[in-house]
C-alpha positions in Angstrom: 115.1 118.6 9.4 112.6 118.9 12.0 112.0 118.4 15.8 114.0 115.4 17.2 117.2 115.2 14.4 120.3 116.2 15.1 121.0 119.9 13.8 124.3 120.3 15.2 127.4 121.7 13.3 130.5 120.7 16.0 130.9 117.6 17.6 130.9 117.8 21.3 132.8 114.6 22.0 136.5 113.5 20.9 134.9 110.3 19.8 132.2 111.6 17.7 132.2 110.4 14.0 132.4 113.9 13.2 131.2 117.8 13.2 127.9 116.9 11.0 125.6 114.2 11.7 125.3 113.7 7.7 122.1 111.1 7.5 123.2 108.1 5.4 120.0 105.7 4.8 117.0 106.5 4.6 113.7 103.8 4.9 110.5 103.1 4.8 107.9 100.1 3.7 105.2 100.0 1.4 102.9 98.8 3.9 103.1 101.9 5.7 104.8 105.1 4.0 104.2 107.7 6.8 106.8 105.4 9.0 110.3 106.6 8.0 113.8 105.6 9.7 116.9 107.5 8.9 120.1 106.7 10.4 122.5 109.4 11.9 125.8 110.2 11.9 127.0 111.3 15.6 128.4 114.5 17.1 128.6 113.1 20.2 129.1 109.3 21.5 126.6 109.4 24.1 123.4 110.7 23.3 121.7 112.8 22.3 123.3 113.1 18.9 124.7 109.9 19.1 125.0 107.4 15.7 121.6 106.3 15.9 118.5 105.7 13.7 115.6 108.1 14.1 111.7 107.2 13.6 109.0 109.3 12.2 105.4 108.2 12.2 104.2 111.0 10.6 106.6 110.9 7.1 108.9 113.4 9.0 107.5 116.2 10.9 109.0 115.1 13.8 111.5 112.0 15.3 112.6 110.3 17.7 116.1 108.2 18.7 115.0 104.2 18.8 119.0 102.6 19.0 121.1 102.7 22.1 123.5 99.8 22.1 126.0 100.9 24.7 125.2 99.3 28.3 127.0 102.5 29.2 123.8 104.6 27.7 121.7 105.1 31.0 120.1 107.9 31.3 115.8 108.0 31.6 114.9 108.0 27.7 118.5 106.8 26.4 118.8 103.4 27.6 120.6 101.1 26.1 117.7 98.6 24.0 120.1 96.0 22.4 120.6 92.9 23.4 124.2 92.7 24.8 126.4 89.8 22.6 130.2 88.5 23.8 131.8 91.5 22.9 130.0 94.0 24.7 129.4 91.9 28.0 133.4 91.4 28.2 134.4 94.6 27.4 131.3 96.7 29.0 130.6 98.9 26.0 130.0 98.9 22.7 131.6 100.8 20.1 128.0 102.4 18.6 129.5 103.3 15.3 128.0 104.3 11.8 125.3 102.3 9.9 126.8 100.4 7.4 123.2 99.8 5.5 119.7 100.0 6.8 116.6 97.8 5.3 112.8 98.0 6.3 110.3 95.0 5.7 107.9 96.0 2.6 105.2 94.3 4.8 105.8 95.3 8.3 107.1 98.8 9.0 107.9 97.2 12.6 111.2 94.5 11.0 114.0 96.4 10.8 117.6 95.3 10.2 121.0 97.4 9.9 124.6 96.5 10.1 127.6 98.7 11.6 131.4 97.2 10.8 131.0 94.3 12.9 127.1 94.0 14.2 124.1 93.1 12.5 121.2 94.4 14.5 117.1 93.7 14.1 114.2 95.1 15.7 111.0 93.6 15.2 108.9 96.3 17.4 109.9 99.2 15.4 113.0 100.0 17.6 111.6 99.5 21.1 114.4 96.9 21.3 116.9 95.2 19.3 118.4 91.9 19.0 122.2 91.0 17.8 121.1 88.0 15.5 124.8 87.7 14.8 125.4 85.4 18.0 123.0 83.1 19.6 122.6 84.2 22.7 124.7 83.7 25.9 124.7 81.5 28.8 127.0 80.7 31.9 128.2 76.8 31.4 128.3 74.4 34.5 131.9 75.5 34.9 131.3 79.1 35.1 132.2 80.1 31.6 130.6 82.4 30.0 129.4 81.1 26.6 128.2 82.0 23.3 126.7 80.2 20.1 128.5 81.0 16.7 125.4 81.3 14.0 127.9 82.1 11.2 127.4 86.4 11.4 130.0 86.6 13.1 132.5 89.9 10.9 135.8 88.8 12.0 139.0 86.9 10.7 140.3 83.8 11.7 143.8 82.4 11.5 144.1 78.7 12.8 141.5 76.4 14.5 143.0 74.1 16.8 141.5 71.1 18.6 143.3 70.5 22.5 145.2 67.0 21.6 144.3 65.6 25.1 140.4 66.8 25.6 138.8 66.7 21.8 135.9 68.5 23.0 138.3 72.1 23.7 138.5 73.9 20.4 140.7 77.0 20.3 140.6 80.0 17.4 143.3 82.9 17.3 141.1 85.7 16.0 141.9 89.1 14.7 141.0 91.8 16.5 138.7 89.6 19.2 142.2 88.0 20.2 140.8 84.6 21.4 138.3 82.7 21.8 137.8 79.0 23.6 134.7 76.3 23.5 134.0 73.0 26.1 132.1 71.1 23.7 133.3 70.8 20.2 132.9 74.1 19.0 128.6 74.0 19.2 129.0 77.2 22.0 132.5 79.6 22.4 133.6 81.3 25.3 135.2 84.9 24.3 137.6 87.0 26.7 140.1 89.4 25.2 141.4 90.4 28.5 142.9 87.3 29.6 145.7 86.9 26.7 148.8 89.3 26.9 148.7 91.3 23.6 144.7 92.0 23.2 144.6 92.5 19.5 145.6 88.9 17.8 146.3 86.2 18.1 148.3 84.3 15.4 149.1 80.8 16.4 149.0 78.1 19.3 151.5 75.1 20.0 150.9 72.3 22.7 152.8 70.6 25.2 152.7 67.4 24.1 152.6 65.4 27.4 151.5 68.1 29.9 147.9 68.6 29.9 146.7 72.4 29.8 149.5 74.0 28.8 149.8 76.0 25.5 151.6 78.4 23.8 150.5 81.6 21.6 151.6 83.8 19.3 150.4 87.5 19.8 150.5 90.5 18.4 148.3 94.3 18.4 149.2 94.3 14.8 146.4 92.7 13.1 146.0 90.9 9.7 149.6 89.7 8.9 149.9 88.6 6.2 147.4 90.4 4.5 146.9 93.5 1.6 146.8 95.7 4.5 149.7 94.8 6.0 151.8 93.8 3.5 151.1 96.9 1.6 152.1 99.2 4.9 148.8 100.1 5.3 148.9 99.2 9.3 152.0 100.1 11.7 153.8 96.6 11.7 156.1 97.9 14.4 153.3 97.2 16.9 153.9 95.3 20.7 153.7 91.6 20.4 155.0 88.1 21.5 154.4 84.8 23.1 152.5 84.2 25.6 152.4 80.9 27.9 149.2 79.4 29.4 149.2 75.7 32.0 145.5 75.9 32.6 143.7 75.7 28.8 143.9 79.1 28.3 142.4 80.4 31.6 145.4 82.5 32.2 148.5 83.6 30.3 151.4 85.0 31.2 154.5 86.8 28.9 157.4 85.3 27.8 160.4 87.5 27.6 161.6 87.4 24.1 164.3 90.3 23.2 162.0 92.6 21.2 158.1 92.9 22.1 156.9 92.7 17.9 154.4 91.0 16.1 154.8 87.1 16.6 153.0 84.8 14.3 154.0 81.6 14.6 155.5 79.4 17.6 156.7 75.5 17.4 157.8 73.5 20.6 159.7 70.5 19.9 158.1 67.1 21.6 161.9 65.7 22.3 163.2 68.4 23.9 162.9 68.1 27.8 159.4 68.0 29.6 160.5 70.5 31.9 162.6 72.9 29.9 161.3 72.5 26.2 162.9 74.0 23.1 160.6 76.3 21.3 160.8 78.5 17.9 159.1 81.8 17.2 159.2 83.8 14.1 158.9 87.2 15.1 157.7 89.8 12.4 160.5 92.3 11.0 162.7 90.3 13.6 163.5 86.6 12.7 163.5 83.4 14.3 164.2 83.2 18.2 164.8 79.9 20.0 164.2 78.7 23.9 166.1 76.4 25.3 164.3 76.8 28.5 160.6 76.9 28.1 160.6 80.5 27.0 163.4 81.6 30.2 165.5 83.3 27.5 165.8 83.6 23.8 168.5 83.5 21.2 168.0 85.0 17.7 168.9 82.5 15.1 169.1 84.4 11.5 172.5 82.9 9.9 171.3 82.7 6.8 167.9 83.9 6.9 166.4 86.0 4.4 169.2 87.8 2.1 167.0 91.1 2.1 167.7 91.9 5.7 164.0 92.5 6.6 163.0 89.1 8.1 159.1 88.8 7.8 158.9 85.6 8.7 155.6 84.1 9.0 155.3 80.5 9.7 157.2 77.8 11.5 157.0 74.2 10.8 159.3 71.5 12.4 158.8 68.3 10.5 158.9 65.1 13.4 161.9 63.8 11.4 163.5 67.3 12.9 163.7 69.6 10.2 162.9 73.1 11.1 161.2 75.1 7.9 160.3 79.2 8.0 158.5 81.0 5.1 159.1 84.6 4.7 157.0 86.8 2.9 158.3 90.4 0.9 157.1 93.9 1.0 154.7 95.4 -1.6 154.7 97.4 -3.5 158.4 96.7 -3.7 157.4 93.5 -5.7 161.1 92.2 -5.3 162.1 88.5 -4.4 164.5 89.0 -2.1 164.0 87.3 1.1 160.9 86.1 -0.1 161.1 81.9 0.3 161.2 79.1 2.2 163.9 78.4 4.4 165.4 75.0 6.1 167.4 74.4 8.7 169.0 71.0 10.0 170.4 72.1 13.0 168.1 73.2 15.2 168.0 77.1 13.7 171.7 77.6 14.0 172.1 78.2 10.2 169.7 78.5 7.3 169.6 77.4 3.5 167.1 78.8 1.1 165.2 75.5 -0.3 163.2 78.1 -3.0 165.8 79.7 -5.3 165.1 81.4 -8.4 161.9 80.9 -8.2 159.1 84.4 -8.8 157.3 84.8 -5.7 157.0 88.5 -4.0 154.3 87.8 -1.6 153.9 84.5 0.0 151.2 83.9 2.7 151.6 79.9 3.7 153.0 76.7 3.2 152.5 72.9 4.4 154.8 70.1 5.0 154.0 66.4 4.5 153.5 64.7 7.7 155.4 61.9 6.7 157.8 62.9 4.3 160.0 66.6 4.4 161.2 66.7 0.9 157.1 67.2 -0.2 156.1 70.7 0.3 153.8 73.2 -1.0 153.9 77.1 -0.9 151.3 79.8 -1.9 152.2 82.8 -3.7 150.2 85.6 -4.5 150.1 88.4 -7.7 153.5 88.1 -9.3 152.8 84.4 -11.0 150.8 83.8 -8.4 149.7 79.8 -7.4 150.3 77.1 -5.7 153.5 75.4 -6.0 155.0 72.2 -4.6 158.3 70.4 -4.5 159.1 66.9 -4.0 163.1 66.7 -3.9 163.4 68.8 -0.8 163.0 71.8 -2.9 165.5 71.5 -5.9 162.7 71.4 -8.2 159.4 73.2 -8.2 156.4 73.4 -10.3 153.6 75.2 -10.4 150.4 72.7 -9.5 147.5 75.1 -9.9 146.5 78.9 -10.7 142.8 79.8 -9.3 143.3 83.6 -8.5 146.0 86.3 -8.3 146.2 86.1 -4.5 146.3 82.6 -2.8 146.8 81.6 0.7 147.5 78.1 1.3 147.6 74.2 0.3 146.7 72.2 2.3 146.8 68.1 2.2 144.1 65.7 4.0 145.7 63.7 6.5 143.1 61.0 5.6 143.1 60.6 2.3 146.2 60.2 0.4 146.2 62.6 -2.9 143.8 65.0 -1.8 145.0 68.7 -1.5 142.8 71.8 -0.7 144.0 75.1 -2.1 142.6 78.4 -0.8 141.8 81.7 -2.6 141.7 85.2 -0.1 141.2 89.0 -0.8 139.5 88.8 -3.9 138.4 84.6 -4.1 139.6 82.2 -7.2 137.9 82.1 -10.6 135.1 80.1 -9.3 135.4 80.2 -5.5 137.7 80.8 -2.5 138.4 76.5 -2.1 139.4 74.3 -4.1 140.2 70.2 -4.1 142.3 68.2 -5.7 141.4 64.1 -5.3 144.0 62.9 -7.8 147.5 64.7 -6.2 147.2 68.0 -8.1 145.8 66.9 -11.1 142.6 68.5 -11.6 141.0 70.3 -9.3 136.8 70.9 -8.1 135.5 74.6 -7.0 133.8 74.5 -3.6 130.7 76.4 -5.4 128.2 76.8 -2.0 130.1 78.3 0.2 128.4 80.7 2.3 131.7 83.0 2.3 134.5 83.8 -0.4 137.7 84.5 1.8 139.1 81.6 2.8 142.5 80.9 4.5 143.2 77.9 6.2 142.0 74.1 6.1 141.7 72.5 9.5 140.8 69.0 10.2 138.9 67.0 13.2 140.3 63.4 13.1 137.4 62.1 14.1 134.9 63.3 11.3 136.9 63.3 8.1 133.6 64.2 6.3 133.8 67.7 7.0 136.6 70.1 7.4 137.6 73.8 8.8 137.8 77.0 7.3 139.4 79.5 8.7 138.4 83.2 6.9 139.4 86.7 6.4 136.1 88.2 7.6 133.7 85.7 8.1 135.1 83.5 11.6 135.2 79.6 11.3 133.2 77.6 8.8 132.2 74.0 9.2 132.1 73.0 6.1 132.1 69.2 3.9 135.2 67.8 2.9 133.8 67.4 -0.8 132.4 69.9 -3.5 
């Protein structure tokens, strides 16, 4: 512990990771042994004594700081040396938290590489500078968006992937924690900007208008990761602001609607035969219910008759089917482990009154469910621990059977809308047996492991008409993966 560490025993900032630096990893290469990094643990946020990682040359008589990623670092000596990704250029700082790991080249003392909770960072000049390899690099489109390439790094979770029904070269994803994110030409570069959406944390879900170009509607929330372990297990305040937002320009701009209650909101449907200029729209609001606009989102009207049994109302996904029928999935509370509540829901009448279409049937924890496009009565619903699987009925829900059991926590099924039979069931939080996707080519029959994935935590299945080769993972930690449609 000699010249140039950090010695100190009290923090001296409120965001400091704590009142001793406490040295984590420690590195060096066989090529050169006298060349040793260490990474440190703050006691400040700005340096000195900032999370950092030192360098000897001389096998630690003295060091030296080499990482300042905050473009807010400044001073002669402390400037910031990383290469600024979405993220930090939006927001204007980065959060330069604790090394997650730390790794040396054997060969060249010089190729470093470390990750914090959502960075991956690489010097190849022995800290001069840094690089974030997680994006590609940024550039300012003909428009005037700022844009950035996606080289699968990217440590975040993804709900849906949605492609703009009138422009098929607008791709949208409702992120977790990054909010939002946008791209102009197919999803090969994404444009990032957390500020512009009205609850910063999430977003859940979109809808379209169906005949006015540019305009969109989103589910929010600042409660992140509904419905997932850490959620449903009360391990994050659910009782977080939320909502729907409204947007007429792509997403440019959104503006709040004014639902009753400002919670978690995690799904939102518009109905295509409702007026074009005052369209009916559902939301299923978290702990809340189901709300419906009459008026574009004017005013709201909570529509429970019916709904849920157990009082708590954790709905999480609306579906209304084009032959009308409105459908809500509500999910329980762990580590309650009781089925009351916990189903899927139907309603004829526009969300005046509810019928429970999954009686008697074991699940605790549900997490999604899909419709057939052309036919109501075929549904199937993923359940999660308690007989855990993925089930489907084809009478409208008086009977159900099991299909398939991969993993004690599934997500979703999902069914190809261009080929007949084929059904892809996803594993999260833990992956299946033999991976996190699965496919069924025969209706349910037998099903093939997706065995190369790059990434175990899948969630959704999204699909671009116009390449049914491949399809579109959504994942919990690991963004959007392009991905074939076939083992």
């Amino acid at each position: 512990m000699n010249a140039g560490l950090n010695r100190e025993t009290k923090r001296t900032s409120e965001f400091a990771n704590g009142d001793l630096p406490q040295y984590l990893h420690l590195a060096a290469s066989d090529k050169l042994p006298t060349r040793v990094y260490v990474s440190g643990r703050g006691t400040s946020y700005f340096p000195p004594n900032h999370c950092t990682i030192y360098r000897s040359d001389d096998a630690g008589e003295t060091w030296r700081a080499t990482f300042f990623s905050d473009p807010r670092f400044n001073k002669p000596g402390m400037m910031c040396n990383v290469v600024l990704d979405c993220q930090t250029v939006v927001s204007g700082n980065r959060d330069q938290d604790v090394t997650r790991n730390l790794e040396v080249s054997a060969s060249n003392p010089d190729v470093v590489a470390m990750s914090h909770g959502r960075w991956y960072f690489l010097t190849t000049d022995g800290g001069a500078t840094w690089k974030s390899p997680h994006e590609g690099g940024g550039k300012t489109d003909a428009d005037g968006h700022r844009v950035w390439r996606n080289n699968g790094w990217v440590v975040t979770s993804t709900w849906n992937y949605y492609i703009d029904p009138f422009d098929s070269q607008r791709r949208y994803l409702c992120y977790t924690d990054m909010g939002f994110a946008r791209s102009f030409d197919g999803g090969h570069m994404w444009e990032w900007d957390q500020k512009i959406i009205p609850w910063k944390n999430t977003t859940y879900a979109l809808a379209f208008d169906p005949e006015v170009k540019g305009r969109l509607w989103g589910a929010f929330s600042n409660v992140h990761d509904i419905p997932n372990e850490n959620a449903i297990y009360g391990k994050v305040n659910i009782n977080r602001t939320g909502g729907v937002g409204v947007s007429d320009d792509y997403g440019n701009t959104w503006r709040k609607l004014s639902l009753p209650v400002e919670r978690a909101t995690l799904s939102v449907v518009v109905d295509p035969h409702s007026p074009k200029e005052k369209r009916t729209l559902y939301a299923s609001v978290f702990g809340s219910g189901v709300y419906r606009s009459d008026d574009g989102g004017g005013t709201w009207q909570l529509k429970n008759t019916g709904l849920d049994e157990s009082g708590m109302y954790r709905c999480l996904k609306l579906v209304l089917h084009k032959d009308g029928t409105l459908f809500n999935l509500t999910t329980g509370k762990r580590p309650k482990g009781s089925t009351a509540g916990v189903g899927l829901y139907r309603s004829t009448d526009k969300g005046e009154t509810w019928q429970k279409i999954s009686t008697g049937q074991p699940w605790t924890w549900v997490k999604d469910f899909s419709v057939d496009t052309e036919d109501s009565r075929i549904i199937l619903v993923a359940a999660s621990r308690e007989k855990g699987g993925l089930y489907r009925t084809l009478d409208g829900g008086k009977n159900w059977n099991l299909l398939v059991s991969k993993a004690s926590e599934h997500f979703g099924g999902y069914f190809h809308p261009a080929h007949k039979g084929w059904i892809y069931l996803t594993c999260c939080e833990g992956g299946g047996k033999e991976s996190g996707l699965y496919l069924s080519r025969d209706d349910g029959q037998t099903w093939e492991p997706f065995r190369d994935l790059p990434f175990g935590n899948i969630q959704r299945v999204a699909f671009d008409p116009a390449d049914p080769d491949h399809i579109i993972l959504t994942t919990f930690g690991s963004s959007a993966i392009w991905a074939p449609s076939i083992p």
